[in-house]
Biopython code that builds the backbone (N, CA, C, O; Angstrom):
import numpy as np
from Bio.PDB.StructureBuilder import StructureBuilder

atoms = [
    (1, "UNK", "N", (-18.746, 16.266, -8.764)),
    (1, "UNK", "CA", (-18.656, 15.635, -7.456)),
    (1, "UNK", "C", (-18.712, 16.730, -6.395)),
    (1, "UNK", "O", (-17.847, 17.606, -6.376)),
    (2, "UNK", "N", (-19.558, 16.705, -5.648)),
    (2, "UNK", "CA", (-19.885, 17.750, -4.223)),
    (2, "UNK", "C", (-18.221, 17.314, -3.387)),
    (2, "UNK", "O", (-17.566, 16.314, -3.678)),
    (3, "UNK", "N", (-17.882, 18.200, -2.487)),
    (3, "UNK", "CA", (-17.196, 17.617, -1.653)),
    (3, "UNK", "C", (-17.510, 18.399, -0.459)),
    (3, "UNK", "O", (-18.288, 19.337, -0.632)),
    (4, "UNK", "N", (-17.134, 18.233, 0.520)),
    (4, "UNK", "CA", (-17.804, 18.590, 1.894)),
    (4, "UNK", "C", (-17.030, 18.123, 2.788)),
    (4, "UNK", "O", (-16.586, 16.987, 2.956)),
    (5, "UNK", "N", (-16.840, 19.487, 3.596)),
    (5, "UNK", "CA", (-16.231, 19.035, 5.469)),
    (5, "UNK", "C", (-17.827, 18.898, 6.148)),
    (5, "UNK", "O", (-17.800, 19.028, 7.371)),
    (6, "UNK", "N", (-18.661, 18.753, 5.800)),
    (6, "UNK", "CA", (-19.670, 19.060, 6.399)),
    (6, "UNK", "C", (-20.421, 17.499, 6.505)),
    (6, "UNK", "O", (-20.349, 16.749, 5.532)),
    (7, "UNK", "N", (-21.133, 17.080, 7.741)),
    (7, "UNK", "CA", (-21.693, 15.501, 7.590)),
    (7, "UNK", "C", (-22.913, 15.195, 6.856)),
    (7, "UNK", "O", (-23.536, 14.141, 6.980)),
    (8, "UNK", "N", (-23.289, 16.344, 5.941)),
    (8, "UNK", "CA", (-24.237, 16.757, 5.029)),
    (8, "UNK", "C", (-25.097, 17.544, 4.398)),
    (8, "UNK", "O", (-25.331, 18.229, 5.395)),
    (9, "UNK", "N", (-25.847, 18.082, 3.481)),
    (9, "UNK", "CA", (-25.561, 18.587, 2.345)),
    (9, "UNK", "C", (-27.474, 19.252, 2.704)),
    (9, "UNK", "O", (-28.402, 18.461, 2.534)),
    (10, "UNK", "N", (-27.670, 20.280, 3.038)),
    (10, "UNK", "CA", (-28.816, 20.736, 3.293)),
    (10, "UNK", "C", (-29.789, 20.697, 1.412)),
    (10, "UNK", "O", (-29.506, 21.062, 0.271)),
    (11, "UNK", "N", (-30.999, 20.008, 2.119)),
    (11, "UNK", "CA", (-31.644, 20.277, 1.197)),
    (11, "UNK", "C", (-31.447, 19.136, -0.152)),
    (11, "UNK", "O", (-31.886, 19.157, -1.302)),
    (12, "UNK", "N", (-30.684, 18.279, 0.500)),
    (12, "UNK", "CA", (-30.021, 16.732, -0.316)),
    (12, "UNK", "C", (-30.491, 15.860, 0.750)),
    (12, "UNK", "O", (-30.805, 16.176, 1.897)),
    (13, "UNK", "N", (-30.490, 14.445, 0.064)),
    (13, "UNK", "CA", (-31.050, 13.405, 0.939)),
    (13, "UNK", "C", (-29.813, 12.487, 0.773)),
    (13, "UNK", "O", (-29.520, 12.067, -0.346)),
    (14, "UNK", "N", (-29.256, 12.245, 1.605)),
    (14, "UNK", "CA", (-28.315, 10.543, 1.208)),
    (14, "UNK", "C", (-29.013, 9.754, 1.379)),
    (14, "UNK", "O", (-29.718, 9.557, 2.369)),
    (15, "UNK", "N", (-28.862, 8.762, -0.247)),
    (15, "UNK", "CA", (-29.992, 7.819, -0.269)),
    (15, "UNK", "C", (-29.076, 6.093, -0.268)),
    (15, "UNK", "O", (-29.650, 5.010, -0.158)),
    (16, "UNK", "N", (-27.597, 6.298, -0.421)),
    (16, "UNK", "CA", (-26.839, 5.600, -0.782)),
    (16, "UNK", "C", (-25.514, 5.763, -0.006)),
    (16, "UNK", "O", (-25.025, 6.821, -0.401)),
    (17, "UNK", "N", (-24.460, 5.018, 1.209)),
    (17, "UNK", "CA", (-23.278, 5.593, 1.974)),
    (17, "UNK", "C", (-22.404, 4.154, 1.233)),
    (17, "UNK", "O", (-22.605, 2.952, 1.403)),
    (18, "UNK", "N", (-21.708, 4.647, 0.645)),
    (18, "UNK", "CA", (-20.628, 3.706, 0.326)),
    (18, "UNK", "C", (-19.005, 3.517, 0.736)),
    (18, "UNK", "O", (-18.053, 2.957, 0.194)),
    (19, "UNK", "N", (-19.191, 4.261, 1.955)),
    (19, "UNK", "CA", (-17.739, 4.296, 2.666)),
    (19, "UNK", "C", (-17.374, 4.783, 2.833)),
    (19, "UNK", "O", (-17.868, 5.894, 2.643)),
    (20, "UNK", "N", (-15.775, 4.707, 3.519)),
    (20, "UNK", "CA", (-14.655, 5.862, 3.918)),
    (20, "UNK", "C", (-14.113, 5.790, 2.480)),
    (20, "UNK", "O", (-14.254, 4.716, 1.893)),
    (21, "UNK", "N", (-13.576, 6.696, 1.917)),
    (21, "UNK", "CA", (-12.204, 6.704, 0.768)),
    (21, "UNK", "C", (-11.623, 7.628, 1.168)),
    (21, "UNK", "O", (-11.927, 8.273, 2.172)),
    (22, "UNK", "N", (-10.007, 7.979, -0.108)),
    (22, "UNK", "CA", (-9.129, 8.616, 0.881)),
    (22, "UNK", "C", (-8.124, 8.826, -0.499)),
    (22, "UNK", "O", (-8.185, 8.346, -1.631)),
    (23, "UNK", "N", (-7.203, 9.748, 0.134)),
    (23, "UNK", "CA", (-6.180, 10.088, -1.666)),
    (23, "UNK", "C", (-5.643, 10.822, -0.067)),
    (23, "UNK", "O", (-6.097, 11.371, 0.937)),
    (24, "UNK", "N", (-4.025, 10.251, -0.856)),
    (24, "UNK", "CA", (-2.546, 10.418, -0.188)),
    (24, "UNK", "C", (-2.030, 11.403, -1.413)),
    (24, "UNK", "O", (-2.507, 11.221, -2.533)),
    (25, "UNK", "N", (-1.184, 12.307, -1.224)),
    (25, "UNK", "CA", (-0.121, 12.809, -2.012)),
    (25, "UNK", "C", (1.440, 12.895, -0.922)),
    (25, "UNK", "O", (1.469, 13.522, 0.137)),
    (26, "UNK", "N", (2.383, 12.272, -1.383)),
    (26, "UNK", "CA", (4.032, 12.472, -0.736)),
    (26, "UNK", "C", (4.539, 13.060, -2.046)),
    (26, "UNK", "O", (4.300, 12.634, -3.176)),
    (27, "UNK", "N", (5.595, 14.557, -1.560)),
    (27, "UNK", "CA", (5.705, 14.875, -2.130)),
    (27, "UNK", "C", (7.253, 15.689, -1.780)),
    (27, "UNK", "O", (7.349, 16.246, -0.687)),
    (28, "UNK", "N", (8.442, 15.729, -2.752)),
    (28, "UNK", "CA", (9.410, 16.130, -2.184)),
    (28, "UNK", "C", (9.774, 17.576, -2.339)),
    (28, "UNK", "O", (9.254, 18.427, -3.060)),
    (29, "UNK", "N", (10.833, 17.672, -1.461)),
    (29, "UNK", "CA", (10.826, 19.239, -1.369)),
    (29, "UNK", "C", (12.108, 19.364, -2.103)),
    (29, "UNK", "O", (13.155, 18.790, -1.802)),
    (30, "UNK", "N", (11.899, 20.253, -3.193)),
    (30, "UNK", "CA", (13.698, 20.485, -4.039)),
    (30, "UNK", "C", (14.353, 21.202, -2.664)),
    (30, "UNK", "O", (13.733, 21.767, -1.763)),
    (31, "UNK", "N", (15.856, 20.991, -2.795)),
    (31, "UNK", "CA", (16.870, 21.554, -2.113)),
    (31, "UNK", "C", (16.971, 23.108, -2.458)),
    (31, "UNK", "O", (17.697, 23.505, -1.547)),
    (32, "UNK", "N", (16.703, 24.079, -3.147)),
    (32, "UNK", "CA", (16.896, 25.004, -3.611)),
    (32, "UNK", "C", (15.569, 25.564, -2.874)),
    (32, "UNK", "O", (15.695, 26.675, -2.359)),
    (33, "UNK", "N", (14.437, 24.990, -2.774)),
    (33, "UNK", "CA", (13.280, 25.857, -2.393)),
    (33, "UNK", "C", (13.653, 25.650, -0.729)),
    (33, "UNK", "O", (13.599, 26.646, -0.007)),
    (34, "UNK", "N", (13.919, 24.719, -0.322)),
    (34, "UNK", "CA", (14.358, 24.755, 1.103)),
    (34, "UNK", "C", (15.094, 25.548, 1.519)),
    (34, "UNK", "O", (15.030, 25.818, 2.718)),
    (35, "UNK", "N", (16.280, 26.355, 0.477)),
    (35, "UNK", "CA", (17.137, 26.957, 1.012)),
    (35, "UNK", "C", (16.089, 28.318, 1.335)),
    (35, "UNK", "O", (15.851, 28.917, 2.384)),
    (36, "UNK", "N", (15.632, 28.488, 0.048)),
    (36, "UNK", "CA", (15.068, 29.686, 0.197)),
    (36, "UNK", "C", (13.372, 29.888, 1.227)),
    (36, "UNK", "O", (12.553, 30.798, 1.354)),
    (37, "UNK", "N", (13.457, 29.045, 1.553)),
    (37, "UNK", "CA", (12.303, 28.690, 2.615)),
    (37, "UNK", "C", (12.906, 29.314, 3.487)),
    (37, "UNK", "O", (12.608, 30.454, 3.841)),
    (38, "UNK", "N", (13.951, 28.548, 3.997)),
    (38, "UNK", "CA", (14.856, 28.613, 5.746)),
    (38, "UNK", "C", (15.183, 30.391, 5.700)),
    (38, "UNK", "O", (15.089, 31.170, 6.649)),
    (39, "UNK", "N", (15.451, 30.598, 4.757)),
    (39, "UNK", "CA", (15.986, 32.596, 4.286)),
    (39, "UNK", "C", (14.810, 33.656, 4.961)),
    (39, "UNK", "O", (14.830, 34.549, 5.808)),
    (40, "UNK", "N", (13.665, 32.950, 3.983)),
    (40, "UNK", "CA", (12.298, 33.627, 4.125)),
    (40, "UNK", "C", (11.510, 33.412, 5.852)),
    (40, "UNK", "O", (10.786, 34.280, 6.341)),
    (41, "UNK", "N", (11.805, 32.275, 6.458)),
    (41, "UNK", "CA", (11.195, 32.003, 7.474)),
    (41, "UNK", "C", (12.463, 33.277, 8.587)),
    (41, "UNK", "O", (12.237, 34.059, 9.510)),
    (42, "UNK", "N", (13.143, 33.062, 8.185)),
    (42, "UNK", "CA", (14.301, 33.454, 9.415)),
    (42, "UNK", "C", (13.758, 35.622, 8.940)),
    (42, "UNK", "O", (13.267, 36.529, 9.612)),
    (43, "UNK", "N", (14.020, 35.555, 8.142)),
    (43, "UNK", "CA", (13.470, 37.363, 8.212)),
    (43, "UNK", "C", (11.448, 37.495, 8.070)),
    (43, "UNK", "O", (10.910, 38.352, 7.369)),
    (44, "UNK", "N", (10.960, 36.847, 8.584)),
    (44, "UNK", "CA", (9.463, 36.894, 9.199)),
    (44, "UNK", "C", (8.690, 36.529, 8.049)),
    (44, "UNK", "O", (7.614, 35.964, 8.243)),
    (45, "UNK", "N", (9.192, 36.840, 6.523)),
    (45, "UNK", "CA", (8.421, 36.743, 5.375)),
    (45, "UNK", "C", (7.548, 35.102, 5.388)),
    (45, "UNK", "O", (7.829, 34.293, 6.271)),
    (46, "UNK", "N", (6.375, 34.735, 4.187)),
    (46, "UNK", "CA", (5.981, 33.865, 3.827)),
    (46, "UNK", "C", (6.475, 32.676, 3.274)),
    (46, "UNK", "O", (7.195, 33.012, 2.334)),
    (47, "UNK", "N", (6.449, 31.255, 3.399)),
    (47, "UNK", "CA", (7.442, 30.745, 2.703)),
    (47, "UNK", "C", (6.196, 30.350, 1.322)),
    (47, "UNK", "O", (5.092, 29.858, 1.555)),
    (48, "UNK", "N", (6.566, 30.607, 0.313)),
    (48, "UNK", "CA", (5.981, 30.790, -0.942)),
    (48, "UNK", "C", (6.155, 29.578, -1.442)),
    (48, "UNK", "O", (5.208, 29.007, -1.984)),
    (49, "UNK", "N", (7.366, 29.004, -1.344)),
    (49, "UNK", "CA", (7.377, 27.527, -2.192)),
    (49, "UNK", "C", (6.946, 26.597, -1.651)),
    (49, "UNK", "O", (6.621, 25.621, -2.327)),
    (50, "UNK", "N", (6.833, 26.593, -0.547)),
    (50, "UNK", "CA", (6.273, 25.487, 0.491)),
    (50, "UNK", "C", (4.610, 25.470, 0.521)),
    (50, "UNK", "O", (3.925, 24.451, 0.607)),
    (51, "UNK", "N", (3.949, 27.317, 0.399)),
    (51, "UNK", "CA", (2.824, 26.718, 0.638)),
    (51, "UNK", "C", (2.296, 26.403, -1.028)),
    (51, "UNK", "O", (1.220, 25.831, -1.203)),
    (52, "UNK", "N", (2.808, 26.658, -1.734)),
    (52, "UNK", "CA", (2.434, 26.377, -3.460)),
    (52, "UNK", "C", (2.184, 24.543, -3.622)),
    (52, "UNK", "O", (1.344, 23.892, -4.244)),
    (53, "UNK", "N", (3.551, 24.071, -2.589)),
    (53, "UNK", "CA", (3.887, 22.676, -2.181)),
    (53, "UNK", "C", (2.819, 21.790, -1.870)),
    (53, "UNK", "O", (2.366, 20.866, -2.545)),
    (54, "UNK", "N", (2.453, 22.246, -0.646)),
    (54, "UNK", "CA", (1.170, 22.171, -0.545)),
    (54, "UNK", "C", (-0.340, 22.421, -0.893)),
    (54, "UNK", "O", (-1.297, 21.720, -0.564)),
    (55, "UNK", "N", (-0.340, 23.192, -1.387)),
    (55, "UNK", "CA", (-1.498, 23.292, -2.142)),
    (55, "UNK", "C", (-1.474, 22.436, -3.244)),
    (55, "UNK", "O", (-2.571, 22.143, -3.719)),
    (56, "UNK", "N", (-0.722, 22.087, -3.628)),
    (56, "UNK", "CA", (-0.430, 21.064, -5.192)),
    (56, "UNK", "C", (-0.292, 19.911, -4.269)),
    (56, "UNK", "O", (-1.229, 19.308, -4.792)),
    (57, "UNK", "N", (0.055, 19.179, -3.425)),
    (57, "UNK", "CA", (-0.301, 17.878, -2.487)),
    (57, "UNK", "C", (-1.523, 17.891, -1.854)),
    (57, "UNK", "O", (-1.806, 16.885, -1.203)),
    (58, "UNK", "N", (-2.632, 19.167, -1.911)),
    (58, "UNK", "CA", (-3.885, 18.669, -1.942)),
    (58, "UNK", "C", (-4.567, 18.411, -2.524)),
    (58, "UNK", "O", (-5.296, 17.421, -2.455)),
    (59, "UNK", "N", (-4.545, 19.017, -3.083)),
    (59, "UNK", "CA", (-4.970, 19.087, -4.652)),
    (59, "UNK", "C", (-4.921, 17.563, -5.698)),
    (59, "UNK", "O", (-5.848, 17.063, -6.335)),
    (60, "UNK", "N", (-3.921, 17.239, -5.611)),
    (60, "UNK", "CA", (-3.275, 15.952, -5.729)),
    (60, "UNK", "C", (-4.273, 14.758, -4.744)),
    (60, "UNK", "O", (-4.844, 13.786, -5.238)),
    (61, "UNK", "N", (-4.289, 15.116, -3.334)),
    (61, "UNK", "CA", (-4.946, 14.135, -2.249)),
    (61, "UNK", "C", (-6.318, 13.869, -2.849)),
    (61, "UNK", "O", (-6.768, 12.811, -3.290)),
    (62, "UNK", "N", (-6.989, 15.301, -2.751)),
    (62, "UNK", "CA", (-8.458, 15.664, -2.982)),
    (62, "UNK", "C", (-8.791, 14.860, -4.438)),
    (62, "UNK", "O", (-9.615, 13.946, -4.456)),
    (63, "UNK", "N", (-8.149, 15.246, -5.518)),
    (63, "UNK", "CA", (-8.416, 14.141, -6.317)),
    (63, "UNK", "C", (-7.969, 12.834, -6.850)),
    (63, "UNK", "O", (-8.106, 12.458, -8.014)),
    (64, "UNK", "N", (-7.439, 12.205, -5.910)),
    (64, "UNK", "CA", (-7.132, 11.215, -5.552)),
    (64, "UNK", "C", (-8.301, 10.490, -5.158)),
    (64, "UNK", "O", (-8.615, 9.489, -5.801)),
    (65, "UNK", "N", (-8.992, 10.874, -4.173)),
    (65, "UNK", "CA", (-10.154, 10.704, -3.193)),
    (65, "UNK", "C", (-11.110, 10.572, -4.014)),
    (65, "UNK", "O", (-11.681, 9.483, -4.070)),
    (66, "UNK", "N", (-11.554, 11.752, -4.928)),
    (66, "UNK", "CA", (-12.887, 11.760, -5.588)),
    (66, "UNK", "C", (-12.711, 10.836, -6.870)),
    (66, "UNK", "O", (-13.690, 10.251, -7.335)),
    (67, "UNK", "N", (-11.458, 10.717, -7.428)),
    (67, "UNK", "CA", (-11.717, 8.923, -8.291)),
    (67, "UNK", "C", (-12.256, 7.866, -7.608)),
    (67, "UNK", "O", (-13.123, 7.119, -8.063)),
    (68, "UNK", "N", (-11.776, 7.795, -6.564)),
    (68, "UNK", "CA", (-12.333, 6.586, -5.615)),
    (68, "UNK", "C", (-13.550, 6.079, -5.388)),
    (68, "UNK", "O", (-13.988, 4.942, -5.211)),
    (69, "UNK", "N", (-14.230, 7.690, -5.452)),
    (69, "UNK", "CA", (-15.547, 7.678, -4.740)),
    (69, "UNK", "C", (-16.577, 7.492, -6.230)),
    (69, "UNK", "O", (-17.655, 6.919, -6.391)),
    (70, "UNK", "N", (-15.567, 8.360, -7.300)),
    (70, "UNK", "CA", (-16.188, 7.935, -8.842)),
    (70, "UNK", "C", (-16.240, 6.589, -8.935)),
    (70, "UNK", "O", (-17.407, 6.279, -9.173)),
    (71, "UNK", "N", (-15.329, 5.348, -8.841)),
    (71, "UNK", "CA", (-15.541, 4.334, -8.687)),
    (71, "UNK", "C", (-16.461, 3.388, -8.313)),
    (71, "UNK", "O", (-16.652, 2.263, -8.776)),
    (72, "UNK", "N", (-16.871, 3.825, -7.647)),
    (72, "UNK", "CA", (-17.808, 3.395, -6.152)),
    (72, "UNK", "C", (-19.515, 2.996, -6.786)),
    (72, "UNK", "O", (-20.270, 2.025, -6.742)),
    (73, "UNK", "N", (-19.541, 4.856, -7.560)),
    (73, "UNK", "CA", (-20.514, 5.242, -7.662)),
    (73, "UNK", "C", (-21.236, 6.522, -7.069)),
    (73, "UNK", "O", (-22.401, 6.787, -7.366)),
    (74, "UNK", "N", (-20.617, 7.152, -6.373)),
    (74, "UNK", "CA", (-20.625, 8.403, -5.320)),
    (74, "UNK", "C", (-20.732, 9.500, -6.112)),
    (74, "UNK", "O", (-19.928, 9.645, -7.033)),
    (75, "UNK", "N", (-21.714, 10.414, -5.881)),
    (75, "UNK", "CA", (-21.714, 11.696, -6.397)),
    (75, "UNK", "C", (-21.552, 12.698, -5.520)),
    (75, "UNK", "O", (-21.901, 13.858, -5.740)),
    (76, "UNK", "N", (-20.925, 12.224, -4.311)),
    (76, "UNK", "CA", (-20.527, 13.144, -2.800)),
    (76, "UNK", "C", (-19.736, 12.590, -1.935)),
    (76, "UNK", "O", (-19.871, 11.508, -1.365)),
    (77, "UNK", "N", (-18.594, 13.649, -1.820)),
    (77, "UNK", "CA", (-17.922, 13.074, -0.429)),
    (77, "UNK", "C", (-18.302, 13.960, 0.681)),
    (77, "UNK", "O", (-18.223, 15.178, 0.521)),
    (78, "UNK", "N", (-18.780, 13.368, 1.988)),
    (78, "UNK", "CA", (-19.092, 14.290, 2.994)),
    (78, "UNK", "C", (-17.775, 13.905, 4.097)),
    (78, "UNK", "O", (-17.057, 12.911, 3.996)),
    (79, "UNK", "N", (-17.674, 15.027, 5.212)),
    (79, "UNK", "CA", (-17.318, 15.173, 6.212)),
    (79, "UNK", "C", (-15.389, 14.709, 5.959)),
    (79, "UNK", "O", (-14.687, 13.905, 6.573)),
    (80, "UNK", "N", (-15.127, 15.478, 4.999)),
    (80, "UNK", "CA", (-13.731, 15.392, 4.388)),
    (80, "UNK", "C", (-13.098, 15.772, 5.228)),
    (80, "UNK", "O", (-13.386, 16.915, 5.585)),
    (81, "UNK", "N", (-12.029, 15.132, 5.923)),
    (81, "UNK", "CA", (-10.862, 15.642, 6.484)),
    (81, "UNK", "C", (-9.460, 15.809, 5.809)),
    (81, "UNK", "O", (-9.155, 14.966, 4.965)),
    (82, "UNK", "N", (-8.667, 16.710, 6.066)),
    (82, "UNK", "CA", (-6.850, 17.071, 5.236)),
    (82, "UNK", "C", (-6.176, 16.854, 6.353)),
    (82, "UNK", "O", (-6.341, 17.683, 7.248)),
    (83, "UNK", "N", (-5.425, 15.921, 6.554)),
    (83, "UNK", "CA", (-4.156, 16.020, 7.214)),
    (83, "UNK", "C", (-3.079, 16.451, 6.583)),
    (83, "UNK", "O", (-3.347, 16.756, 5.421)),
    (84, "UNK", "N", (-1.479, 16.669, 6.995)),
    (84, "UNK", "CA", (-0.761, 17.563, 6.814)),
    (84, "UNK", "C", (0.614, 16.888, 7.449)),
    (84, "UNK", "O", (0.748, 16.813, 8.671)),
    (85, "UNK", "N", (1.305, 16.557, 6.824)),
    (85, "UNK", "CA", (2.596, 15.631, 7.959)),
    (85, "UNK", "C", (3.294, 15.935, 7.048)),
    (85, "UNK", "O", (2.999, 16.094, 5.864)),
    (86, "UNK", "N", (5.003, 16.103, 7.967)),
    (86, "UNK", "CA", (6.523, 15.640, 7.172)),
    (86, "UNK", "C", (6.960, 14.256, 7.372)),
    (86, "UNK", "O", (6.977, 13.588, 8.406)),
    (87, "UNK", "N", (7.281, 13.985, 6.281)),
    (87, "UNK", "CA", (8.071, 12.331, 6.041)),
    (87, "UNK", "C", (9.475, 12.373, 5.644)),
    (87, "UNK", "O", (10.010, 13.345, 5.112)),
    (88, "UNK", "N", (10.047, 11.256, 5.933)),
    (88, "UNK", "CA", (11.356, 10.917, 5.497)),
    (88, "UNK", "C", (12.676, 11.765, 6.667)),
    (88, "UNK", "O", (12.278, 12.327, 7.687)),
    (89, "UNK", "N", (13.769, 11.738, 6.411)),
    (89, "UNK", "CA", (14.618, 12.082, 6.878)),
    (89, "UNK", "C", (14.559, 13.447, 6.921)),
    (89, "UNK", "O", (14.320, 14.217, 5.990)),
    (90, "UNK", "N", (14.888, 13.793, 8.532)),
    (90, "UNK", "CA", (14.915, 15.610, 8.406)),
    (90, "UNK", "C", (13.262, 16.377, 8.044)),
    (90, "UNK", "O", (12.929, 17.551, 8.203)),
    (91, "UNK", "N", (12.617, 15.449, 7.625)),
    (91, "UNK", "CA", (11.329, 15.938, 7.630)),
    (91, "UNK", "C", (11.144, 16.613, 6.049)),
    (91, "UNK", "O", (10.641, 17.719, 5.852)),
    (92, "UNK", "N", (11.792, 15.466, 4.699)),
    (92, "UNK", "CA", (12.209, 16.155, 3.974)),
    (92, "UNK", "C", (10.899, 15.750, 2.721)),
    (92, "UNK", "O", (11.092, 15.642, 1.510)),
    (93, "UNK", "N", (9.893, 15.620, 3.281)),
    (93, "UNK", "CA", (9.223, 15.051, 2.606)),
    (93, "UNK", "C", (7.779, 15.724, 3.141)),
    (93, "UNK", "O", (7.509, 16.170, 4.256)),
    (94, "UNK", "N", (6.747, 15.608, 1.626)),
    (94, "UNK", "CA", (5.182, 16.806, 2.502)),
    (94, "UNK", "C", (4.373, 15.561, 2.451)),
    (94, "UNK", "O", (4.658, 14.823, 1.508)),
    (95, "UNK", "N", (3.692, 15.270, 3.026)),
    (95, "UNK", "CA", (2.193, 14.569, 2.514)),
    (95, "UNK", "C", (0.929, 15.059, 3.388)),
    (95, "UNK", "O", (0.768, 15.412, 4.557)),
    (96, "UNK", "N", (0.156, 14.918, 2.316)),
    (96, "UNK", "CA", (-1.350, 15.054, 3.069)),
    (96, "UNK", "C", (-2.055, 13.736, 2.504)),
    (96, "UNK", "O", (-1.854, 12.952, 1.576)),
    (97, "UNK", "N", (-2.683, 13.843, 3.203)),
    (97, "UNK", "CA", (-4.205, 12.894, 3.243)),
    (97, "UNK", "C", (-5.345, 13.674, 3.098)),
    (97, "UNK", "O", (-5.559, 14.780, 3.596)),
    (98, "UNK", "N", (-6.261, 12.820, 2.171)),
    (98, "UNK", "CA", (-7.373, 13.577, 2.678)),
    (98, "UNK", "C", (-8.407, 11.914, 2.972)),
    (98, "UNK", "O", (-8.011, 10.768, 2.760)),
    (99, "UNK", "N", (-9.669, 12.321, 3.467)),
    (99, "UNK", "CA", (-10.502, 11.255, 3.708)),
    (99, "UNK", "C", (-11.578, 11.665, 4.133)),
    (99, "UNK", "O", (-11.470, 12.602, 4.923)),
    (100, "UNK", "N", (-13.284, 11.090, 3.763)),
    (100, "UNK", "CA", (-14.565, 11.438, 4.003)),
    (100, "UNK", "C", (-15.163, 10.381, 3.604)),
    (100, "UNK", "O", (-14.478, 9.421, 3.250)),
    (101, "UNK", "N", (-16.794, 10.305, 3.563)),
    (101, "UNK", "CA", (-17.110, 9.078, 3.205)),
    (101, "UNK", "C", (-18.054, 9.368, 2.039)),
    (101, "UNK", "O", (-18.860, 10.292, 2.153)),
    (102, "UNK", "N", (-18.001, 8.607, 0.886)),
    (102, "UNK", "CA", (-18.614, 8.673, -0.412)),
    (102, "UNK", "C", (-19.942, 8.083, -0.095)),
    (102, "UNK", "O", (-20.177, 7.061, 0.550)),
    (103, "UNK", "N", (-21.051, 9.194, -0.861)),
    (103, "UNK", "CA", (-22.296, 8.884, -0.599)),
    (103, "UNK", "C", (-22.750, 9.344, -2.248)),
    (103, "UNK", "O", (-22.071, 9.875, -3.127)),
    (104, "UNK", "N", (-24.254, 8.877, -2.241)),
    (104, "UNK", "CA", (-25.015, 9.453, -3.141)),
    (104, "UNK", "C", (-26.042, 10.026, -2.637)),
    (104, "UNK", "O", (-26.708, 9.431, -1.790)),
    (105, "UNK", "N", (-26.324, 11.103, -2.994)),
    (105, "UNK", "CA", (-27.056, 12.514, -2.930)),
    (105, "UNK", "C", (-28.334, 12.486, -3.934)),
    (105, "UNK", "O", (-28.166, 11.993, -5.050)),
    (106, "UNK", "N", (-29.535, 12.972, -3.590)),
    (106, "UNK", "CA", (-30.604, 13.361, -4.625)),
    (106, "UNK", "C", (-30.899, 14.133, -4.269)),
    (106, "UNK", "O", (-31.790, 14.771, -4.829)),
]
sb = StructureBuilder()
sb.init_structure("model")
sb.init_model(0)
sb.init_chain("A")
sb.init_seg("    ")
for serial, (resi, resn, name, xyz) in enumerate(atoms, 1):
    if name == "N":
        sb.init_residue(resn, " ", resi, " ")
    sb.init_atom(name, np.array(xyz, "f"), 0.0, 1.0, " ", f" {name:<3s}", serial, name[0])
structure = sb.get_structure()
């Protein structure tokens, strides 16, 4: 499956647009990596567990998305967007989105 921020694919034809699709990941944050988040943020360092966090809630989104588009029939998602939000109380919660629209490509 191609995937793409891009509204298309040089040197490919879309011969087929079968929609928007989309893959959510919510995902919680252990209490222990928070502590050591708040430690790491306060003396300038990286917070390491958070962005691992995230990368595994896109990851998660992204293929979320491209079953969808397997479904469909899609051998491309173009013009993919990632959002990025806190949920729940205190902001104790990660999710991303992702979303583009499933096409077929020749």
């Amino acid at each position: 499956m191609l995937i793409t921020t891009t509204p298309n694919v040089e040197g490919r034809r879309v011969v087929k647009y079968f929609g928007i699709v989309s893959g959510e990941a919510i995902l919680g944050a252990n209490l222990f990596k928070d502590i050591f988040a708040g430690i790491r943020d306060i003396v300038g360092g990286r917070s390491g567990a958070y962005e691992k966090e995230l990368r595994r809630a896109k990851e998660i989104a992204l293929q979320d998305m491209e079953e969808e588009a397997k479904k469909l029939g899609a051998n491309a998602i173009l013009s993919v967007d990632l959002d990025y939000e806190t949920v729940g109380q205190n902001g104790g919660m990660l999710m991303v989105s992702a979303s583009g629209t499933a096409v077929l490509v020749e």
